[in-house]
N, C-alpha and C positions, 0 to 999 in steps of 0.2 A: 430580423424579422419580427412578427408579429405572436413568434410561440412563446413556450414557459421561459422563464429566465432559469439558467442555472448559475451554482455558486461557482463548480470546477470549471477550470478551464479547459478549455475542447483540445482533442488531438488534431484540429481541423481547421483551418479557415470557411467562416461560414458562409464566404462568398464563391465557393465552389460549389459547382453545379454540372455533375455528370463527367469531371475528369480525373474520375480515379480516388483512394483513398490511399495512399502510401500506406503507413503504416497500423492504417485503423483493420483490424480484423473484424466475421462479424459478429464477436461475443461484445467487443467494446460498441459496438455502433447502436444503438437504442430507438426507439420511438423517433425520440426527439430531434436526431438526424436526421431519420429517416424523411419526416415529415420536412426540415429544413433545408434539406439537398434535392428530392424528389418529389416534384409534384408530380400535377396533370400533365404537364405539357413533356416531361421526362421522366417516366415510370421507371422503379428497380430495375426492371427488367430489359431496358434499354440498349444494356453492354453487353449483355447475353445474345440480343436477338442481333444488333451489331456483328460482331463477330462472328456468329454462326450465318451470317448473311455472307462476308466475307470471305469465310472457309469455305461454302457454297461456294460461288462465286470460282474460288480458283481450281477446287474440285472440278468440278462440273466442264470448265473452260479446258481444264486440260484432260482430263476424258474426252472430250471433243476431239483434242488436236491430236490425241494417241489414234482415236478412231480413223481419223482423217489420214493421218497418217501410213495406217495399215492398210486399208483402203487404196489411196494412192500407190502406193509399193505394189501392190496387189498388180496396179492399172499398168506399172511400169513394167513390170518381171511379162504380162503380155504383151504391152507393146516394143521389148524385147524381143520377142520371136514371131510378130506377126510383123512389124515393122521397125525393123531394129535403126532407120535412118530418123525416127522420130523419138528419139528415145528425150531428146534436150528438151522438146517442149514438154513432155510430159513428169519435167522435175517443177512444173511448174507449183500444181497441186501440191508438194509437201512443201514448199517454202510457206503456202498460204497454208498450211494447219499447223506449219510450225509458228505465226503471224497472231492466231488464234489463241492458240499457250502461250505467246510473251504478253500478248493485250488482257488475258484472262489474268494472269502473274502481276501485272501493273495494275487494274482495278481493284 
């Protein structure tokens, strides 16, 4: 790049760009990292919001499918006793919130 030149040698390849720093902690990492791994267009704060997007993501999806779930059950335990020859269609609904949790688990 276009920064300071240093004498030591880096704990890094300076062709990496937002995929982790193995063994750099962040007392060793400087300025001048920072500046050479992290621009505009890939901010520090990248990996953070990443993954707290993800952990959303499967939070949230599988709260859904528990809801869905409990819900449904709900639907079934009375379609037990008000119509108890219906009862096979109404498994239908937990297969789709359990459908819910596997797609939320894989995103």
């Amino acid at each position: 790049g276009t920064g300071p030149r240093l004498t030591t040698p880096l704990p890094y390849s300076p062709r990496q760009s937002c995929q982790g720093w193995g063994s750099v902690t962040a007392r060793t990492m400087n300025a001048a990292m920072v500046a050479e791994n992290f621009g505009e267009a890939c901010p520090a704060s990248a990996p953070f919001f990443g993954y707290m997007g993800a952990a959303a993501a499967l939070i949230f999806a599988n709260l859904g499918a528990a809801y869905g779930t409990a819900k449904s059950g709900v639907g079934i335990c009375s379609m037990g006793v008000m119509h108890p020859g219906l009862i096979m269609k109404s498994i239908i609904p937990v297969v789709m919130a359990g459908g819910v949790g596997i797609y939320g688990f894989i995103i």
